[in-house]
N, C-alpha and C positions, 0 to 999 in steps of 0.2 A: 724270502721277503726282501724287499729292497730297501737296504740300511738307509737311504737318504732321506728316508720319513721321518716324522715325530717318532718316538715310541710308544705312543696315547693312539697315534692315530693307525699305528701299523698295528695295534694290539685291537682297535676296533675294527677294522677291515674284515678280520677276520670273522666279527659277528654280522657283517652283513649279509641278504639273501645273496646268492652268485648272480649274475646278470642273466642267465636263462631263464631261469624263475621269474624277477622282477619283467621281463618281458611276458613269458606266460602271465600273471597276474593281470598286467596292464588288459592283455588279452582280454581273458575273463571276464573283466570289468565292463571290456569298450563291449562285448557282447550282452553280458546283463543291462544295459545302457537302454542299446538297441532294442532290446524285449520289451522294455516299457522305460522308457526317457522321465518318466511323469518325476517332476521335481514337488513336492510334497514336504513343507516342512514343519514339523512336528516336534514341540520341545517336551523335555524330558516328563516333566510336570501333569502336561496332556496326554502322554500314554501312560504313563499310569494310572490317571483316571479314565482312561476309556476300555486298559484291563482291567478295572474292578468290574467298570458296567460290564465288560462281555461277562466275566466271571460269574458274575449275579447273573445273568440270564440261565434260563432251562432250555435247552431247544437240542431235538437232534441232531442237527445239522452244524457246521461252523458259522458261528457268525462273522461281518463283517459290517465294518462301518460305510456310512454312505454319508455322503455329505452331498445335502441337495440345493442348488441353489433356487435363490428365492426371488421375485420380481425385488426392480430397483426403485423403479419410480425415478423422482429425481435426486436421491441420495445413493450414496454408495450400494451396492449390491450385499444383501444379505442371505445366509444362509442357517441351516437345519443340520441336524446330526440324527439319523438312525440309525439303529441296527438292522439287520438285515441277512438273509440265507444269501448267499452267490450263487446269483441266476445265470446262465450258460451264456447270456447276452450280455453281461457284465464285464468289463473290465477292471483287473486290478491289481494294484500294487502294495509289500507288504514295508512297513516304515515301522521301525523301532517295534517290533512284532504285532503288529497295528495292521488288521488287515485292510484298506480301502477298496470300494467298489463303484462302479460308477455307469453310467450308461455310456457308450462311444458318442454318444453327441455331447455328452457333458464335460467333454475331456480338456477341451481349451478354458474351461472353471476351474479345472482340478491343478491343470500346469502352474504352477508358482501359489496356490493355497497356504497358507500358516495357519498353521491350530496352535493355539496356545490355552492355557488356564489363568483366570484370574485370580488372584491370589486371599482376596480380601471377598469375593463375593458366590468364588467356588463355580463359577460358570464359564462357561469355554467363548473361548474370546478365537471367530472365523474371519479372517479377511482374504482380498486380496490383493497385493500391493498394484499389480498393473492389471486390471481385467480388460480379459480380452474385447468385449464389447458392453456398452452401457448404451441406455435408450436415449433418446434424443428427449430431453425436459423441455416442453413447451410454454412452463409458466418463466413470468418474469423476474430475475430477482429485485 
């Protein structure tokens, strides 16, 4: 070891992964990445109410959630939550053991999504902060 460190910091060095590792890892990641990009953000609070609902379900198969979106009109865009089997045409990504599924056209909905729970009224609060396209509102304000 090289005495010209801290003693705190050359006694921590040692706990560190060695740099092959942390490049493998990096690795790993940028490839998990690449399989499915879909940024999906899900607080703590919403998956666990959305593992009771799968839990409570019967079904042979796994389920998974879908979140559909919904016409906008001229207000923000709103959306749906069901459960659902994972059909071969589906795409999906799994978020805090949260399976999502989605149709490949619905995919620029799903990019930057947040699910959360409301705390006071027990209902899942879906948005999303920049959607990808909104209709054109024809009325005046």
């Amino acid at each position: 070891m090289n005495r010209d460190l801290h003693p705190y910091i050359e006694d921590k060095m040692l706990s560190f992964p060695p740099p092959a590792f942390l490049l493998y890892w990096q690795l790993v990641s940028f490839k998990a990445e690449l399989i499915n990009p879909m940024n999906i953000q899900l607080s703590e609070l919403a998956a666990i109410r959305l593992k009771l609902l799968i839990s409570g379900e019967r079904s042979p198969e796994p389920l998974a959630v879908r979140v559909v979106p919904l016409t906008s009109g001229c207000s923000a865009p709103s959306f749906a939550l069901e459960l659902t089997e994972i059909l071969p045409e589906y795409e999906t990504k799994t978020e805090k053991g949260i399976v999502f599924a989605w149709l490949p056209s619905e995919s620029a909905w799903m990019d930057g999504l947040v699910i959360d729970l409301n705390r006071e009224n027990g209902k899942f609060s879906i948005y999303h902060p920049h959607p990808p396209f909104m209709s054109d509102c024809q009325l005046e304000n």
